[in-house]
N, C-alpha and C positions, 0 to 999 in steps of 0.2 A: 357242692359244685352246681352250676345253674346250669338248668337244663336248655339247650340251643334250638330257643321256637323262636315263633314271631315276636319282634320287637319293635316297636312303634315307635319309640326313641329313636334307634338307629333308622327306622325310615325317615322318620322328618328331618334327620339330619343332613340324606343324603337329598329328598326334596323340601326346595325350602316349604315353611305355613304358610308363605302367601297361596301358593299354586290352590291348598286346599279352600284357601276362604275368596279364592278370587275368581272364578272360573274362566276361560274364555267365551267372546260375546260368538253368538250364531248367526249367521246367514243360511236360510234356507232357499235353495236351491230348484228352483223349476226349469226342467227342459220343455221344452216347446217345440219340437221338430217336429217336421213333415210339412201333407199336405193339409189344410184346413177343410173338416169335411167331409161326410160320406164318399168313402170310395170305391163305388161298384155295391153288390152285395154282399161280397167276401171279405172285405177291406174295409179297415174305418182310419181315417185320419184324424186329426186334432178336433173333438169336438168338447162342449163344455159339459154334455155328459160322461166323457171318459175322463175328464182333467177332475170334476168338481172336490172328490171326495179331496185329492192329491193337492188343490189349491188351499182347501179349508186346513189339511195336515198343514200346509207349509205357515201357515200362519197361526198357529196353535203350538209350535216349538217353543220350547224354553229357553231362556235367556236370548231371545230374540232381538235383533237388531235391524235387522234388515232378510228384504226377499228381493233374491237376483233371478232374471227370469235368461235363462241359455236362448236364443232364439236362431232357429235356420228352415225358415219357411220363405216359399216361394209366393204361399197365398193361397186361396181356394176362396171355399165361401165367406162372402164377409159377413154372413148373420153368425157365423159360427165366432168369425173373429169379433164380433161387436160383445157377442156373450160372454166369451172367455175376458176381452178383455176388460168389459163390465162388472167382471164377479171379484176380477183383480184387485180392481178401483174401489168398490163395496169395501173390501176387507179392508184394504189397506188404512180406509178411512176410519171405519170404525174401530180399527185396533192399534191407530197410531203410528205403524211401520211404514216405512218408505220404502219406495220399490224402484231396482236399479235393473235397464234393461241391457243387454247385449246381445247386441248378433254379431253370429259367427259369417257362412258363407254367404249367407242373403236373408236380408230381411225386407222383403221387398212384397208391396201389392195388401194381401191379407196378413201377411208375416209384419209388415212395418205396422200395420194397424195395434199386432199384437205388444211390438213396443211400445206404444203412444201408450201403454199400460203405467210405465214406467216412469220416475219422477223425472232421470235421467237414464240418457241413452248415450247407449258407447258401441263401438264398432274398430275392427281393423282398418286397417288403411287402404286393405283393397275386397273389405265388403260388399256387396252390391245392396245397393238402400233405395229405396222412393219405390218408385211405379204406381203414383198414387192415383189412379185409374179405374177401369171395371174394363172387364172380358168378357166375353159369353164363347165356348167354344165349344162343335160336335163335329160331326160326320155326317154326311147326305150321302141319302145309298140310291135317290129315287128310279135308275134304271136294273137294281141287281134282283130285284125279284122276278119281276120278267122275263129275264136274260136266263133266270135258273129255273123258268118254269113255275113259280108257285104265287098262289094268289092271295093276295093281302086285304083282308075285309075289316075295315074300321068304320066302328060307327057311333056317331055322338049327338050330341045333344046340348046344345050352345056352340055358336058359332064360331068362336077361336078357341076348342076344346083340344084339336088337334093340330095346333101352333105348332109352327115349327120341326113339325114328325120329319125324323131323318128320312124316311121312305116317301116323301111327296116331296113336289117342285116347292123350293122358297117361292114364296111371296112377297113382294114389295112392302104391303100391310102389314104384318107379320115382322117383317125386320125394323120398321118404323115403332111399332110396340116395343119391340124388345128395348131400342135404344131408347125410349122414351123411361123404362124400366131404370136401366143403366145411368140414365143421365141423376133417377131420385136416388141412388146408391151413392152414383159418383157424390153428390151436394152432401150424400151423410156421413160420406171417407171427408172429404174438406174440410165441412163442421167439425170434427173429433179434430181433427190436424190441427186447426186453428187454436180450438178451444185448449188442446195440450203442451201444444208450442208458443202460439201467443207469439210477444215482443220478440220471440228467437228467433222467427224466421228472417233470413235475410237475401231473399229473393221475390219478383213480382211473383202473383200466386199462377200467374198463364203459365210462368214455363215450371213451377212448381207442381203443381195438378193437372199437368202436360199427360203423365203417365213414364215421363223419363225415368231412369234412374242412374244411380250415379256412384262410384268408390266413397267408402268410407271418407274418406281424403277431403274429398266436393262435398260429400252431404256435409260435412260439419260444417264448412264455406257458408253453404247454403241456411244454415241452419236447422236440422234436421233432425244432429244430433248433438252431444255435449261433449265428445270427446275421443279423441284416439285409443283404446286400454284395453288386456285383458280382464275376465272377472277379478281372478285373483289376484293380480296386480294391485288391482281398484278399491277391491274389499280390503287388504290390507292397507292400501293409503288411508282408508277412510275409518275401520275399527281397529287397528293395530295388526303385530305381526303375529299374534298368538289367534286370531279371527280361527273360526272351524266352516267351511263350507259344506254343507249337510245337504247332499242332494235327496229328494224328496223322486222315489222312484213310483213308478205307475205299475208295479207289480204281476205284469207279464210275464211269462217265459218268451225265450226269447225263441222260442221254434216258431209261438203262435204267433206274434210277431211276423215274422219271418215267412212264415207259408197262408199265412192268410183268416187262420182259425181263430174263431172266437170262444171264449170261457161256453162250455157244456155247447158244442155244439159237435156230433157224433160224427154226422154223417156228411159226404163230400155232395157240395154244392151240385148243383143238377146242370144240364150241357146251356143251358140261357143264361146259368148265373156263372159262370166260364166265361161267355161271351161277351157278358157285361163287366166285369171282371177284367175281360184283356184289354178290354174297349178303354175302363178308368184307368189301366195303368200305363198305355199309350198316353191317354191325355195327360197324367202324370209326369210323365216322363218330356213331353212337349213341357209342361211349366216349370220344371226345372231346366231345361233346354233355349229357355228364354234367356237364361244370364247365364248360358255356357259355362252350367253346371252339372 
């Protein structure tokens, strides 16, 4: 009498041999959430030193097909989002793979930059997209040290060393620079726009590169993006219903995350980096407060 082991007959029986010699194809998966950016010095946002390891994984998957990028960023800096989204484009080029973007609640300002990553871009209907702009934003305190008694000694050495210091009066000067700053960002946000969208855009570029933004709905009108969809939805129209979506995680715990801590860092931040700290996530909090988020 035979002994009741494994039987590799009765499993192929019961799956069919295509499954073994067919596999399904892969999409690997990048989130892209937050701010773009150092945030404070407890905090770090999206930058393309914390992404890099995680973008090179996602394009080094097997039976690869495609890289879907999650995206629900507000924006930050855009040298951050030039990088990330430059390292995107590198790969994709050199390895063949097309790369499919989607935002979630906003991909807007630095966050949209991080789509134009994308071959195509898709969004919900009532995403908020564009803001294709620049910002500069802080706090001026120039009467509270005074008022609390304590004396502020800054000393420099070139003449716009201490631009813009939140504890001295703005300057007329000063604000003039800045937006002359603002204005060579803005032309490098437009150049990429252009270069990535091309024939698709189907609006003047004035009210385009306004800084508006607008529902998934209009940006597609406008030309902005390629479509109304979710990921999975999309991925399956496109590689079948057997597709595997493989998110490519950033290997945090989610406490450090969460409270601010970075890999081997022991000891709690001292009461300036508190300060600055609450300062970044006020400002934080004001950019996702822009699109009443």
């Amino acid at each position: 009498m035979a002994s009741p082991g494994f039987n590799i007959g009765r499993l192929r029986a019961l799956v069919p041999i295509k499954r073994f010699r067919d596999p399904p194809p892969t999409v690997a998966v990048l989130r892209l959430a937050g701010i773009l950016g150092q945030l404070g010095p407890v905090r770090r946002g999206l930058t393309l030193a914390g992404l890099a390891r995680f973008i090179e994984h996602a394009f080094r998957m097997r039976r690869l097909e495609a890289v879907a990028l999650a995206i629900n960023s507000p924006g930050g800096s855009p040298v951050q989002a030039a990088l990330i989204a430059r390292r995107i484009r590198a790969l994709a080029e050199e390895k063949g793979v097309p790369v499919y973007a989607f935002a979630e609640d906003v991909a807007a300002s630095g966050g949209y930059w991080l789509a134009l990553a994308g071959d195509e871009i898709y969004a919900e209907e009532n995403s908020i997209i564009g803001s294709i702009g620049v910002v500069s934003a802080g706090f001026g305190f120039p009467g509270l040290l005074k008022r609390i008694g304590i004396e502020r000694r800054l000393h420099t050495a070139g003449e716009r060393k201490a631009m813009l210091d939140p504890f001295l009066q703005e300057r007329a000067d000063d604000v003039e620079r800045l937006k002359t700053i603002q204005r060579d960002i803005h032309e490098s946000f437009e150049r990429i726009v252009r270069e990535r969208r091309g024939a698709k855009l189907a609006a003047p570029e004035k009210e385009l590169f306004s800084g508006e933004f607008w529902t998934g709905r209009r940006a597609l009108e406008l030309g902005l993006i390629d479509g109304i969809g979710d990921m999975r939805t999309i991925m399956r129209e496109r590689f079948g219903e057997r597709v595997e979506l493989r998110l490519v995680g950033d290997g945090r715990r989610w406490w450090r995350g969460r409270f601010g801590f970075r890999a081997g860092r022991r000891q709690p931040a001292d009461a300036g980096d508190w300060v600055a700290g609450a300062l970044a996530t006020v400002e934080e909090r004001l950019l996702w407060g822009r699109f009443g988020l």
